[in-house]
C-alpha positions as CSV (number, residue, x, y, z in Angstrom):
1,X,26.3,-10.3,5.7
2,X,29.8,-9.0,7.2
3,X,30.1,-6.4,3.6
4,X,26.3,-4.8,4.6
5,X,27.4,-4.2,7.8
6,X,30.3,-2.7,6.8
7,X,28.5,-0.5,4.0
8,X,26.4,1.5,6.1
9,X,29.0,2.4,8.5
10,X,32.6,2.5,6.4
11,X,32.8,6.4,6.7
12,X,34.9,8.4,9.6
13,X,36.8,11.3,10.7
14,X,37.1,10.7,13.8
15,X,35.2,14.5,14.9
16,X,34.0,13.2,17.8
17,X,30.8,12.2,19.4
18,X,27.9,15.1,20.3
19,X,25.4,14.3,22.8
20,X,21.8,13.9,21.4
21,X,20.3,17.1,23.1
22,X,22.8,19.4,20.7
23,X,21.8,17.6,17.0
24,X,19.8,20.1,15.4
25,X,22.2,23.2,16.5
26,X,25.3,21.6,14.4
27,X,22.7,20.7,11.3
28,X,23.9,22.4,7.8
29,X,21.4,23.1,4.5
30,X,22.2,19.9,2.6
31,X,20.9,21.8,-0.5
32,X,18.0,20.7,-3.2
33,X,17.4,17.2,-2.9
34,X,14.3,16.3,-5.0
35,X,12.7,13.5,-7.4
36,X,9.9,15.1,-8.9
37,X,10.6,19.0,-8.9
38,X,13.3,20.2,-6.8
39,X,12.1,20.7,-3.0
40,X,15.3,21.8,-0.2
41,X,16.6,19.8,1.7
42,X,16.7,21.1,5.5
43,X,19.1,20.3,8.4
44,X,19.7,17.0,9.4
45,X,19.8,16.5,13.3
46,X,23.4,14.6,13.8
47,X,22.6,11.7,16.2
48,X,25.0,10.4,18.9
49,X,28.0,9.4,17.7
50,X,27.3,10.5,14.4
51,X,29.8,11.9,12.0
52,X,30.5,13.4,8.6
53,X,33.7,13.6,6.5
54,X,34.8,17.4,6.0
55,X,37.1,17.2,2.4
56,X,34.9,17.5,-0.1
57,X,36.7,17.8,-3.6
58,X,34.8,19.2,-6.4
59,X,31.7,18.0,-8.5
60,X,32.3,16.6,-11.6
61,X,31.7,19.2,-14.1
62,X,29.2,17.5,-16.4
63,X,25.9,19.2,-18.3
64,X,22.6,18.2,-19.5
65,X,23.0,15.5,-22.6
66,X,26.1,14.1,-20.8
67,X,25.8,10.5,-21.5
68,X,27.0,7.5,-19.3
69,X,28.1,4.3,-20.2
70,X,26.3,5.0,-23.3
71,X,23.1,4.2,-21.7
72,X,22.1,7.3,-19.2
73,X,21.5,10.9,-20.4
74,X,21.6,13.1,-18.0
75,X,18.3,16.0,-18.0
76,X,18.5,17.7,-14.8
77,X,20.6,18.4,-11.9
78,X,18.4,18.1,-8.6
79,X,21.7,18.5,-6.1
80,X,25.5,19.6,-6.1
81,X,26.8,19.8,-3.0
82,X,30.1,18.1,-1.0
83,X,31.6,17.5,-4.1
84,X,28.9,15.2,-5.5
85,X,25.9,15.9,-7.5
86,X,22.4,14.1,-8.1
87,X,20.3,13.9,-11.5
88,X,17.3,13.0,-13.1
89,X,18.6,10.9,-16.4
90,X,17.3,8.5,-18.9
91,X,17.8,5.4,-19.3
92,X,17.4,5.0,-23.0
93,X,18.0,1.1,-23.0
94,X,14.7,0.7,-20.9
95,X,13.2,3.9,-22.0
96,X,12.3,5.4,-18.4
97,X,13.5,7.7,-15.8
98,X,16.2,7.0,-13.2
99,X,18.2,8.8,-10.6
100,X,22.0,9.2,-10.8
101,X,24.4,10.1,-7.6
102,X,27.9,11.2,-9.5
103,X,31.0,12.2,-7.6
104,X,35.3,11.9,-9.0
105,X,37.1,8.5,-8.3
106,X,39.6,10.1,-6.3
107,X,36.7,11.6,-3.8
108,X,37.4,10.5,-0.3
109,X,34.0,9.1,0.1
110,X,34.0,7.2,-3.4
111,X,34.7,3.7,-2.3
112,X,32.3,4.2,0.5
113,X,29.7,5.1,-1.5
114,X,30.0,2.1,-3.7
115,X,30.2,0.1,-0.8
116,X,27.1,1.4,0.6
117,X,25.3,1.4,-3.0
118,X,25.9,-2.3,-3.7
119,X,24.8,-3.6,-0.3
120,X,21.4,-1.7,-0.6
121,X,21.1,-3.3,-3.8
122,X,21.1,-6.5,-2.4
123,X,18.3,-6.0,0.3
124,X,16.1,-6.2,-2.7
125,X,13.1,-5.2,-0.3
126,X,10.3,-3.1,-2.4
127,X,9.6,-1.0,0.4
128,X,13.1,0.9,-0.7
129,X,13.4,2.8,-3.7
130,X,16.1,0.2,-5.5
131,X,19.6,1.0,-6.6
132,X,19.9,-0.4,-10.0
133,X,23.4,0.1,-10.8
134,X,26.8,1.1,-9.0
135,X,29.9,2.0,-11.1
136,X,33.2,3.0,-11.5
137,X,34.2,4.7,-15.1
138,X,36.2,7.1,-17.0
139,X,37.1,8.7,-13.5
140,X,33.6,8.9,-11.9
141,X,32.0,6.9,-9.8
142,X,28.1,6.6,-10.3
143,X,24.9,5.0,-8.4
144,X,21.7,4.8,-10.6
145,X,18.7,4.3,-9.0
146,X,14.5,4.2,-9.7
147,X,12.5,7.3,-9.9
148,X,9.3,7.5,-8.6
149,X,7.1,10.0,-11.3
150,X,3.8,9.3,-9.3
151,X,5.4,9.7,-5.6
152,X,5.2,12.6,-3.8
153,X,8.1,13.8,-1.1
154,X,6.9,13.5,2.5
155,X,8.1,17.3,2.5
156,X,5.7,18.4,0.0
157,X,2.8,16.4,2.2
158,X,3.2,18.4,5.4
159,X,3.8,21.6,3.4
160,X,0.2,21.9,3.1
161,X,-1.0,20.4,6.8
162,X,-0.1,17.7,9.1
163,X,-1.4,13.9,8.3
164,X,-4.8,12.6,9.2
165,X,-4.3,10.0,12.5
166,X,-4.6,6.8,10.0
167,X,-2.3,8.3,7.6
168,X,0.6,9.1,10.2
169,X,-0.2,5.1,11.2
170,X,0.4,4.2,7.7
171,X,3.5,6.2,7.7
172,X,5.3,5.3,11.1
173,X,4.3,1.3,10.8
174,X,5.5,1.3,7.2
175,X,8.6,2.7,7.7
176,X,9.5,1.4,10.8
177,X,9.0,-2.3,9.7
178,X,10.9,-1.4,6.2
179,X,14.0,0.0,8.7
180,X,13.8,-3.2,10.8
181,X,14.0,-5.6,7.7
182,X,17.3,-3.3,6.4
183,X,18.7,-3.6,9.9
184,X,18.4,-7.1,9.9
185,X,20.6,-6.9,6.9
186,X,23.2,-5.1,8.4
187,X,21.9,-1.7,6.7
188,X,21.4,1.6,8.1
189,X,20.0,4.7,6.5
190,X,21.0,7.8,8.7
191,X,19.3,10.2,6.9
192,X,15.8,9.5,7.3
193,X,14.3,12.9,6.6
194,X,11.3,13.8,5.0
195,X,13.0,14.1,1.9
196,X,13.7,10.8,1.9
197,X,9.9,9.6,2.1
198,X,7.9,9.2,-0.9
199,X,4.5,8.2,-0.9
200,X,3.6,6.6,-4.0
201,X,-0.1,6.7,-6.2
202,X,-1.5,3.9,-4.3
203,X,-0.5,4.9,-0.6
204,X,2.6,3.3,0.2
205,X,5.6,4.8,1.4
206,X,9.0,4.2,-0.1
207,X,12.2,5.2,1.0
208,X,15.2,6.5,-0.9
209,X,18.7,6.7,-0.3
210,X,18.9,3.3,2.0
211,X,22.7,3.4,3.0
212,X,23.7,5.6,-0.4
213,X,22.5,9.2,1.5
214,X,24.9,9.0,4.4
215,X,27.4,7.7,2.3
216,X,27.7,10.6,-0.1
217,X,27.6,12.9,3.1
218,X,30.1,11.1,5.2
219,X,27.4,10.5,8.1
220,X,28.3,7.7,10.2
221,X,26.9,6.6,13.8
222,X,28.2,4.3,16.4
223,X,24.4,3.4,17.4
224,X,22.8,3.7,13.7
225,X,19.8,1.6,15.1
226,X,19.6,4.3,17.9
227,X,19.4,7.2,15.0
228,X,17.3,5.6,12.9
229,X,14.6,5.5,15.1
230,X,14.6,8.6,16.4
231,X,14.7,9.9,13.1
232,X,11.2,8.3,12.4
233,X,9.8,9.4,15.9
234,X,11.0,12.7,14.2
235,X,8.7,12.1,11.0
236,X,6.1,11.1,13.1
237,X,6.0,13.7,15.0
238,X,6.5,16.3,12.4
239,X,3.7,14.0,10.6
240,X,1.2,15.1,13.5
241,X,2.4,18.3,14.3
242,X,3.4,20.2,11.3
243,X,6.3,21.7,13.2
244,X,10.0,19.9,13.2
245,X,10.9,18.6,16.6
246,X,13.9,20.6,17.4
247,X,14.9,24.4,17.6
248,X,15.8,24.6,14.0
249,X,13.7,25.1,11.3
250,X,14.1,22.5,8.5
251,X,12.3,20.8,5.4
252,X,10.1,23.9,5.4
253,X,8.6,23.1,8.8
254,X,9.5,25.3,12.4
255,X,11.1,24.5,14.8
256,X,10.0,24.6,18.2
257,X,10.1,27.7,20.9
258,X,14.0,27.9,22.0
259,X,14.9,27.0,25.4
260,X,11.9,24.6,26.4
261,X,12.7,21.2,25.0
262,X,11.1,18.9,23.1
263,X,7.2,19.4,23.9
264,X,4.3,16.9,23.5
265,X,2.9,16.7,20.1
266,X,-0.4,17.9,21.8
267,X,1.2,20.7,23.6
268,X,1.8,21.5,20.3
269,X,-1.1,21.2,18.5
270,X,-4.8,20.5,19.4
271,X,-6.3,17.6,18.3
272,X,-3.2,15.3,18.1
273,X,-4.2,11.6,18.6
274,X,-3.2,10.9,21.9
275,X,-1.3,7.2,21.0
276,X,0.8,8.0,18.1
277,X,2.0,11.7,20.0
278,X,3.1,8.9,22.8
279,X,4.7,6.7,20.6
280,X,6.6,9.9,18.7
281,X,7.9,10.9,22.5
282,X,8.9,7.1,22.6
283,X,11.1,7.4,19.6
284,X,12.5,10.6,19.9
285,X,13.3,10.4,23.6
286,X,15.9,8.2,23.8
287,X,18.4,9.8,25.7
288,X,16.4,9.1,29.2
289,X,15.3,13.2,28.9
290,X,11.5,12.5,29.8
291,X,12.1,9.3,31.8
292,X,8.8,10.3,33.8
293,X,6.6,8.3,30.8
294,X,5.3,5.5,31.8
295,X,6.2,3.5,28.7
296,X,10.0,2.8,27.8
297,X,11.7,4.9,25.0
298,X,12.0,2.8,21.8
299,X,15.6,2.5,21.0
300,X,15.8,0.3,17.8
301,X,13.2,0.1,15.0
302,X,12.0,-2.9,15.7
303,X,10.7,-2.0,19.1
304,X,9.1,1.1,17.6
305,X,7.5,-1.6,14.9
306,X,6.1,-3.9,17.8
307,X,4.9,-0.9,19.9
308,X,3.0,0.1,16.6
309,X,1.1,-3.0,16.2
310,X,0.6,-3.4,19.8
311,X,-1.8,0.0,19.2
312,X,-5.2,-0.3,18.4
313,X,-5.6,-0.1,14.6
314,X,-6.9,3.4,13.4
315,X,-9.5,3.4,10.8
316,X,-9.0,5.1,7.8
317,X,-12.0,8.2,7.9
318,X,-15.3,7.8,6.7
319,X,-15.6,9.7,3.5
320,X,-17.4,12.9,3.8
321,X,-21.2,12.5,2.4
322,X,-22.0,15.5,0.6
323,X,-26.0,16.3,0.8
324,X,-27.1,16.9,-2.6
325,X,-28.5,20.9,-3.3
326,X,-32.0,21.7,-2.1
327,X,-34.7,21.5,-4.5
328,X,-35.4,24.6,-6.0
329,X,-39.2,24.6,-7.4
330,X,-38.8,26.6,-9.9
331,X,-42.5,28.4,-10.8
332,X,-42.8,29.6,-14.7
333,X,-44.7,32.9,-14.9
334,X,-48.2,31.9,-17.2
335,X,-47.9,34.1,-20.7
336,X,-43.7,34.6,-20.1
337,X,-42.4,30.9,-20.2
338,X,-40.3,31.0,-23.7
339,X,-40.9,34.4,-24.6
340,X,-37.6,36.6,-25.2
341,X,-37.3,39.3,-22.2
342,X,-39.3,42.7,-23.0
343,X,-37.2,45.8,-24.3
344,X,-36.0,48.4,-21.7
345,X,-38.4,50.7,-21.3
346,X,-41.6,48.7,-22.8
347,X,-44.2,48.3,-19.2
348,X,-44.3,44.7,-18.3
349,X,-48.2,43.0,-17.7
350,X,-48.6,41.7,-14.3
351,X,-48.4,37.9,-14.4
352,X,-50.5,34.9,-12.8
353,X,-48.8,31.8,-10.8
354,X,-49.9,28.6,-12.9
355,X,-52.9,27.1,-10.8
356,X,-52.8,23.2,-9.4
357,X,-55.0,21.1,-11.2
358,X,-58.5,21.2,-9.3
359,X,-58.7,18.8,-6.2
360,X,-61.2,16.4,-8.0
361,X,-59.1,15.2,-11.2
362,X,-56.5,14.8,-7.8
363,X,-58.9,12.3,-6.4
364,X,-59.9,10.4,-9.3
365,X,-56.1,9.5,-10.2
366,X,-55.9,8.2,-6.5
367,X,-59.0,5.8,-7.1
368,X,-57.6,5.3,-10.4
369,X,-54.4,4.0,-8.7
370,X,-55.9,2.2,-5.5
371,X,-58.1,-0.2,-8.0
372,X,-55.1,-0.6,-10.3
373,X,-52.9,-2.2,-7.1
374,X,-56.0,-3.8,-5.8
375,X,-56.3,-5.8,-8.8
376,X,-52.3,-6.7,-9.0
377,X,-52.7,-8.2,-5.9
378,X,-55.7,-10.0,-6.3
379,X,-54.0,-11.2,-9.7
380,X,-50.5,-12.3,-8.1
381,X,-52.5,-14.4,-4.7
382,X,-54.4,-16.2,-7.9
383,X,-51.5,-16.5,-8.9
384,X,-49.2,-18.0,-6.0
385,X,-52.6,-20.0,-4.5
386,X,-52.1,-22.7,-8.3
387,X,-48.3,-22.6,-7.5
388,X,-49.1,-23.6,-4.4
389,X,-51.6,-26.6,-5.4
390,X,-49.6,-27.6,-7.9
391,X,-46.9,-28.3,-6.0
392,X,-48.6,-29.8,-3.1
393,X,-50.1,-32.4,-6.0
394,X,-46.8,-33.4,-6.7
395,X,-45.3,-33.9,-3.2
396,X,-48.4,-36.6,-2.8
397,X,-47.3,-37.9,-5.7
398,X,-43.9,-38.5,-4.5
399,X,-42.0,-41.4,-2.4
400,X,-43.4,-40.3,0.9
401,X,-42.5,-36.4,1.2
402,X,-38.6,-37.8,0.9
403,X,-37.2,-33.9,0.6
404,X,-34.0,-35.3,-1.1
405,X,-35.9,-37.3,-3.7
406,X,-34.6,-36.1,-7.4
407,X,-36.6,-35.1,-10.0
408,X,-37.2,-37.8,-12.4
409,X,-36.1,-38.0,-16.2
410,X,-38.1,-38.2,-19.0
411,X,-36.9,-41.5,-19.9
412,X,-37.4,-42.7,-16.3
413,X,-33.8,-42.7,-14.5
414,X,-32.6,-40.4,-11.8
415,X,-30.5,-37.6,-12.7
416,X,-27.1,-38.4,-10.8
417,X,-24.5,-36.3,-9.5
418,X,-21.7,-35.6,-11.5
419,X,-18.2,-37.1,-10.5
420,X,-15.1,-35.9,-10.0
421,X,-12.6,-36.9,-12.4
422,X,-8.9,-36.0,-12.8
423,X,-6.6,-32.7,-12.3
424,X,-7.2,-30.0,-15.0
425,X,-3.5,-29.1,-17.0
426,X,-2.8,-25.2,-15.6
427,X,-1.5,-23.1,-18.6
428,X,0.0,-20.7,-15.7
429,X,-0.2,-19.2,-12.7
430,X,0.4,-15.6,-11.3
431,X,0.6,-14.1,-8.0
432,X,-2.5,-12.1,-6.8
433,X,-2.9,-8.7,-4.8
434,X,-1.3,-5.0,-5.3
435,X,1.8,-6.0,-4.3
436,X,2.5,-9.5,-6.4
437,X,5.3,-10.8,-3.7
438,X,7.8,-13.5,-5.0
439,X,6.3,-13.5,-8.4
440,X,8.9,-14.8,-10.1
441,X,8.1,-18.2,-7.9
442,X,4.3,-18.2,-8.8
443,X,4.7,-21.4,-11.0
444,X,6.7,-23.5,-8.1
445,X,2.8,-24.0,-7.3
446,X,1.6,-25.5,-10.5
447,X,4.9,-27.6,-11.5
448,X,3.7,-30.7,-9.6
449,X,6.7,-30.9,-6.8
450,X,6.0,-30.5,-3.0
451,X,9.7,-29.9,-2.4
452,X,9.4,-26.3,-4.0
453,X,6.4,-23.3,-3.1
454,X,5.4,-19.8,-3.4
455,X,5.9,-17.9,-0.1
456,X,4.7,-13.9,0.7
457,X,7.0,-11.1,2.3
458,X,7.4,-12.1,6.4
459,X,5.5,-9.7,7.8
460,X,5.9,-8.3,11.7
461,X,3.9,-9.0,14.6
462,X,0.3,-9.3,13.0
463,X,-0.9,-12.1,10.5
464,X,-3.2,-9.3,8.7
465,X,-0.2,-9.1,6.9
466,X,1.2,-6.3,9.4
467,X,-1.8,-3.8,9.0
468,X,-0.3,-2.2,6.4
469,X,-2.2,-0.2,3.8
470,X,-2.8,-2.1,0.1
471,X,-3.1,-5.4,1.1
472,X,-6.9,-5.1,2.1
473,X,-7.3,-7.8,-0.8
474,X,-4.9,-10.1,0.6
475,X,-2.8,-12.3,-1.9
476,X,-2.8,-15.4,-3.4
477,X,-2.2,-17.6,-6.9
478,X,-4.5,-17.5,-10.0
479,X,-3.9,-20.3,-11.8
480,X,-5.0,-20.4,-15.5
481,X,-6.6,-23.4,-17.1
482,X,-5.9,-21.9,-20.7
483,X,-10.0,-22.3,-21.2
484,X,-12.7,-22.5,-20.0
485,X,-13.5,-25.8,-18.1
486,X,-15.6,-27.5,-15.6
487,X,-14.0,-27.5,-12.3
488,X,-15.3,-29.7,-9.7
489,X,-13.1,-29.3,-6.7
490,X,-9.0,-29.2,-6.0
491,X,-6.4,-30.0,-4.5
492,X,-3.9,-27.4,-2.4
493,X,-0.8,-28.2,-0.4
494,X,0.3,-24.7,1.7
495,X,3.4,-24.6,3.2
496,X,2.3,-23.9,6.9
497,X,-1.3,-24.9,8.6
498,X,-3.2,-21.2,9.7
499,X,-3.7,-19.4,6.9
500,X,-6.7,-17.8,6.5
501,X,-7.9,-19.3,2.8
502,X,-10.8,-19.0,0.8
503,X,-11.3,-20.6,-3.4
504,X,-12.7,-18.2,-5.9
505,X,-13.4,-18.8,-9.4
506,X,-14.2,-16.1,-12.4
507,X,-16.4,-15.8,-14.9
508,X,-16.2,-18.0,-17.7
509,X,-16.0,-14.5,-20.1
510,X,-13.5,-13.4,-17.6
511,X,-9.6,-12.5,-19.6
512,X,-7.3,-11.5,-17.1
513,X,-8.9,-10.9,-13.9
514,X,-7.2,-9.2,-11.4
515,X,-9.2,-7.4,-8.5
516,X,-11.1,-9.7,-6.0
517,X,-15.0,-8.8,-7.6
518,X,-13.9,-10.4,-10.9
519,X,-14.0,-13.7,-9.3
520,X,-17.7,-14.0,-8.2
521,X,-18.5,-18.1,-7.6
522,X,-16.9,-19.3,-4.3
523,X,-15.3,-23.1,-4.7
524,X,-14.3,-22.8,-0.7
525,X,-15.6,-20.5,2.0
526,X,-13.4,-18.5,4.0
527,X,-11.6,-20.5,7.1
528,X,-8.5,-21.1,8.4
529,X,-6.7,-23.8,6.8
530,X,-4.6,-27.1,7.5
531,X,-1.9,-28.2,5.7
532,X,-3.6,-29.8,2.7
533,X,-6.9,-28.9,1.8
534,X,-9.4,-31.2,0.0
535,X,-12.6,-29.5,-1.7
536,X,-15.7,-30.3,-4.2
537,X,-18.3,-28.8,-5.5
538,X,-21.7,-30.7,-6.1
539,X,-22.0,-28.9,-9.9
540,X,-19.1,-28.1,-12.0
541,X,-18.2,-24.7,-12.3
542,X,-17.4,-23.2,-15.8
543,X,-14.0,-21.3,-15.5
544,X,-10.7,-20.7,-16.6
545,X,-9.1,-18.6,-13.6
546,X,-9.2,-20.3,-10.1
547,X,-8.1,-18.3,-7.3
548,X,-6.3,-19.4,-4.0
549,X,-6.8,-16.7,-2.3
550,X,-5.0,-15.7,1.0
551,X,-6.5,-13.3,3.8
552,X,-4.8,-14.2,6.7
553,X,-1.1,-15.6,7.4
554,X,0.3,-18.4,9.6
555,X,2.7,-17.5,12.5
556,X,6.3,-17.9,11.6
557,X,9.9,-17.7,13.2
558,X,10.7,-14.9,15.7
559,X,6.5,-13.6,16.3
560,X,6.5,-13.0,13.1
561,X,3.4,-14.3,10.0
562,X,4.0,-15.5,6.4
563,X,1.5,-17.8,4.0
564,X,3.0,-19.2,1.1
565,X,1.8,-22.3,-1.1
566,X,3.4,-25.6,-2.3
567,X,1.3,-27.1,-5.0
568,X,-2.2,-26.3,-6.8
569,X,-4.2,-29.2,-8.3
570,X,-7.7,-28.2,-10.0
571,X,-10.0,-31.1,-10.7
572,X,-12.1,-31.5,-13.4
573,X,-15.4,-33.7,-14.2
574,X,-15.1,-37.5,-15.0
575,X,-15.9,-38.4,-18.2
């Protein structure tokens, strides 16, 4: 823990400490820093006690086909600046795209940015964009990292309009949970700027440079918790407003008017929902500047996370119902319908509207139609009236009206009720849900010890799995029988009592299933769980994929919710 906490913070020169209300005025152009295209990279606010290294040495000279290590070709330069420089490369091991940060040995900030790289790369948290390599050859010191072809830079987002009120939710609880987790680690970012957000296909938000960014520039803070969150109360505000919070412009946004301070987001712009422009004032304001709100300014990201959930949840918007075009009734001229257009010059014959059909054909259809439905339900009370005798005839022939008396055999026994017999053998099993969490530990559920278990992410201050967007489904185990059997109940051991659980089965055709409609027959209903769970089923289902499905966690350590699993039996029928 000691080397994380050294990482994010090993750079210094010893400039001097600014106050908080002078940050955007000392900001410099950081250059192009993009991952898909190349989109600049504005001022940086420097928060208090922040500082940067000032001898940069030169960037490596290097070119397009430059290979390292024999493994990453380098395509395109994205950023040279400070005597480092940033690529898109390919990785022609693994045959995909990666990022590279490159810079000389000897650069002041080399060791730093090693430092900085491997820490980050042990978080391990999916909510970062990974570093996948840090190294130190021929003279160069290099960080590889992923690259995101489907995400798109929070810069490019506001470019064309400020964020809907559930998307700035997504964006400030996402983030501000991810920078909580990285804190807890020791890790700071420092340059959380909207070039450093990436929303990804599916709605998430992922953020790059964890650590690495500040390290390349030297950037260093004696409150990094401090800067952190004001730099998200910056995104959000930004987020809502479409302007950047300070008198510089930057990232393509404005600034605000010189010479009045920071202003409200809805002083700023109509509309603005009223409780995330509060909680933007929270996070930027934390040098006591508007100490008239009633709240208290959020000084550290996990305060900004819990004032989040604390909010009321903002729906996502209904989507926009487009009314279909009017009908147009369209009437054919008689004698033209057809017929190519006359010559220019040739006198056109006056035309007649096509006539309705005379009223009385009209009122024939009508009887027509009124006998036809008269004798349907004539037809279908015959009909229900012998359904109804009949079985009335064989209730009196019953044992006294017993409603739970079973239909007797041809041969003259009872028809029994199938037992259940012993646990099913599970081929595999496979975690559930957009974001498969732990899945290298899916088969601790399914290898018949108590001792080991499945566990999801620890999510902050709400079992609904922290609000956050993608995980409307939940998550869960699939276990796979290998065929199709008949399952008449199981057994599940969960590593806390609370969870929210229901039991799902697919279709017997069912390969592979994966979204929550491909399993259709319930096992268990919805409810919140003890430890060990106990369930049967009065007729076998026909399966092969059972899911444990998880919609709710339990509480956990600190305020905080997680689920998890131990062990999965599925029982089959005896005989």
């Amino acid at each position: 823990m000691a080397e994380r906490s050294t990482a994010a913070v090993d750079v210094a020169d010893n400039s001097g400490d600014e106050p908080l209300a002078a940050q955007a005025a000392k900001a410099t152009a950081d250059g192009v820093e993009a991952q898909n295209g190349r989109a600049a990279d504005g001022p940086m606010p420097e928060s208090d006690g922040e500082r940067r290294a000032t001898a940069p040495t030169a960037a490596p000279e290097l070119h397009s086909g430059h290979k390292l290590a024999r493994r990453y070709r380098l395509e395109e330069c994205v950023t040279r600046l400070d005597g480092f420089s940033s690529w898109r490369a390919m990785d022609e091991k693994l045959r995909r795209a990666v990022g590279v940060h490159l810079l000389p040995a000897d650069h002041p900030r080399a060791r730093s940015v090693l430092a900085a790289a491997r820490s980050s790369a042990l978080l391990g948290d999916p909510r970062f964009v990974q570093v996948l390599d840090a190294v130190e050859e021929n003279d160069l010191v290099y960080v590889v990292h992923e690259w995101l072809p489907d995400a798109t830079e929070l810069t490019t987002i506001l470019a064309a309009g400020p964020l809907e009120p559930h998307e700035a939710y997504q964006l400030v609880s996402q983030v501000s949970q991810a920078m909580t987790a990285a804190h807890r680690e020791g890790l700071a970012h420092l340059r959380l700027t909207p070039s450093a957000i990436l929303r990804t296909s599916t709605g998430q938000y992922r953020i790059r440079g964890l650590a690495v960014n500040a390290a390349l520039r030297g950037i260093t803070s004696d409150t990094p918790q401090r800067a952190d969150t004001e730099a998200i109360g910056a995104l959000l505000y930004a987020s809502l407003t479409q302007r950047w919070p300070y008198e510089s412009d930057a990232y393509g946004l404005s600034g605000l008017p010189k010479g009045v301070g920071l202003l409200p987001p809805d002083q700023v712009r109509a509309g603005v929902h009223r409780g995330l422009g509060e909680l933007a004032m929270r996070a930027l304001a934390n040098d006591g500047a508007t100490a008239s709100r009633q709240e208290p300014a959020c000084t550290t990201p996990e305060e900004l996370a819990k004032a989040v959930a604390a909010m009321p949840r903002i729906r996502p918007p209904e989507p926009a119902f487009t009314a279909p075009p009017e009908y147009q009734h369209t009437t054919y001229q008689q004698g033209s319908y057809g017929r190519p257009a006359p010559r220019p010059g040739v006198p056109v014959t006056a035309t007649m509207p096509v006539q309705p059909p005379p009223a009385p054909l009209q009122s024939r259809t009508g009887r027509v139609l009124k006998w036809g439905v008269a004798a349907l339900l004539i037809a279908a009370l015959g009909l229900g009236s012998w359904q109804l005798a009949d079985a009335l005839l064989d209730h009196a022939n019953g044992d006294s009206g017993n409603s739970t008396s079973q239909t007797p055999k041809p041969g003259g026994e009872a028809q029994k009720k199938p037992e259940v017999g012993g646990a099913i053998k599970i081929k595999d099993a496979s975690v559930f849900g957009l974001d498969a969490m732990n899945a290298a530990k899916a088969g601790n559920t399914v290898d018949g010890k108590s001792d080991t278990s499945w566990t999801t992410k620890t999510f902050l201050t709400d079992p609904d799995f922290g609000r956050l967007e993608g995980y409307d489904d939940g998550t869960g185990i699939v276990v796979d029988l290998g065929s199709v059997q008949e399952v008449m109940g199981l057994d599940v051991e969960l590593t806390a009592a609370g969870q929210k659980i229901q039991v799902r089965a697919a279709a017997p055709e069912a390969s592979s299933p994966h979204s929550l409609s491909e399993f259709p027959q319930e096992l268990v209903k919805l409810g919140t769980k003890e430890k060990k769970l106990h369930a049967t089923v009065d007729n076998p289902i026909r399966t092969r994929y059972v899911l444990v499905h998880i919609t709710s966690l339990a509480p956990a350590e600190g305020g905080n919710y997680r689920g998890g699993i131990k062990e999965i039996k599925v029982l089959g029928k005896a005989g």
